[in-house]
Residue, then its C-alpha position, 0 to 999 in steps of 0.5 A: x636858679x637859685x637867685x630866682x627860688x628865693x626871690x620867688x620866695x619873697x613874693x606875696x601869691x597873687x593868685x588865689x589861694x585854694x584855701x582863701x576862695x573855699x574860705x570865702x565860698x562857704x561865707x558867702x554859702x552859709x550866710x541867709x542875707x547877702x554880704x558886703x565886701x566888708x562883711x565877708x572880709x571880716x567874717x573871713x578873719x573870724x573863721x580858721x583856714x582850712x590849709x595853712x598859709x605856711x603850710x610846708x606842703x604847699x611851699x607857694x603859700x608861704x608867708x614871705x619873711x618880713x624885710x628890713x630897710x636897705x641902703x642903695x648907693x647911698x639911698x635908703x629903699x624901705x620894704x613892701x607893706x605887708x598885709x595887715x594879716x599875712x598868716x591868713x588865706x585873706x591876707x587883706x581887703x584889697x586880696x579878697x576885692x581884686x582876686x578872690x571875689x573874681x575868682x568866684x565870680x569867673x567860675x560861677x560860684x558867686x556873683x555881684x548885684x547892687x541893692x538898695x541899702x540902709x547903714x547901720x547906725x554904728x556905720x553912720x557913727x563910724x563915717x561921721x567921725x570924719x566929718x566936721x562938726x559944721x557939717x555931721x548934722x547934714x552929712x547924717x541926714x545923707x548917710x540915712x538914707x537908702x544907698x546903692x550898694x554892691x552885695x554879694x550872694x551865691x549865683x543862681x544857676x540858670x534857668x534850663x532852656x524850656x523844651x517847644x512845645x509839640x504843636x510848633x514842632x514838624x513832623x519830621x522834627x517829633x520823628x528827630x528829623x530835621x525841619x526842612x522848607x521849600x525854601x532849602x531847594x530854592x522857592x522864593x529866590x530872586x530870579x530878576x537877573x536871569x533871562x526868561x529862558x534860564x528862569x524857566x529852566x531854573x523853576x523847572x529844576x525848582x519844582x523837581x527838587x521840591x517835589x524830590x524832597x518831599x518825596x524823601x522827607x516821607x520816606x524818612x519819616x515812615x523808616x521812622x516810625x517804623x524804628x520807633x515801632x520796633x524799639x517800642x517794648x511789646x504791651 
């Protein structure tokens, strides 16, 4: 057990962090224009964490300790790469892309739309650094123009369904009744395979039940509105 408790130990969490997915919440929350996965990343990076990472509180979130190459039968095994910021809740972009963001996403916090886009120009600058001379006057040409982008923004929440209005509701539905047709007890069935003596029968039996249920429909309907009256406050 304690062989796995420190091997545990020198696992990085690929779960997300409390800290890390409230962190990227209030981002994406404070900010009035929607963001990039850059964008929030880099804002991530400026802001302080709520909690820790090394927290002795919270023993899952500590940081591993940094490894040294070791020799294997003769063969040299190099460390893991750590993440470019290991004592932050978003320890690296590809952290905050593959299990913060969907963590938000899967519990509707935020959502992923695609935009068109225009780059700055300091990002223009930053993508032609690695283009050709040859090629920079053509690329930047490309690069001003509007692109599809995927942003980021807090998800609406969905519109709540429209009540029916009351002339398309029964009046056994405005009473709290079910909705009940002809077509419960059987009128318009295909009767085709029967002979003519069983479809006889079988309409006769049709027209009893109909005229049964609406019978009980009414009666339904006038305990009804007598409750109604009842529970109606004295004017």
């Amino acid at each position: 057990m304690a062989t796995i408790s420190s091997f545990r130990k020198n696992l990085w969490p690929r779960h997300c962090l409390p800290s890390a997915r409230e962190l990227v919440r209030s981002i994406v929350a404070s900010s009035t224009t929607p963001l990039s996965t850059k964008d929030i990343y880099n804002l991530a990076l400026k802001q302080k964490a709520t909690q820790p990472v090394s927290d002795a509180s919270a023993p899952q979130h500590n940081v591993p300790k940094k490894e040294h190459p070791t020799v294997v039968r003769g063969m040299t095994r190099q460390p893991p790469t750590r993440p470019p910021h290991p004592e932050h809740p978003v320890r690296s972009l590809q952290y905050l892309k593959r299990v913060v963001l969907p963590e938000l996403v899967n519990s509707k916090k935020v959502e992923k739309f695609c935009a068109k886009r225009t780059l700055s120009q300091a990002e223009i600058d930053h993508r032609l650094q690695t283009v050709t001379k040859a090629a920079r006057k053509e690329q930047a040409v490309l690069l001003a123009a509007p692109r599809n982008t995927w942003l980021w923004r807090m998800a609406t929440p969905p519109p709540p369904p429209k009540p029916l209005p009351a002339s398309t509701l029964s009046k056994s539905e405005l009473l709290g009744l079910p909705r009940l047709t002809a077509a419960d007890v059987g009128v318009g069935e295909d009767w085709s395979h029967l002979n003519k003596r069983r479809q006889r029968a079988r309409k006769e039996k049709v027209e009893r039940d109909l005229k049964w249920m609406w019978t009980l429909q009414a009666a339904k309907r006038e305990a009804a509105r007598e409750a109604l009256q009842l529970s109606a406050p004295a004017s």
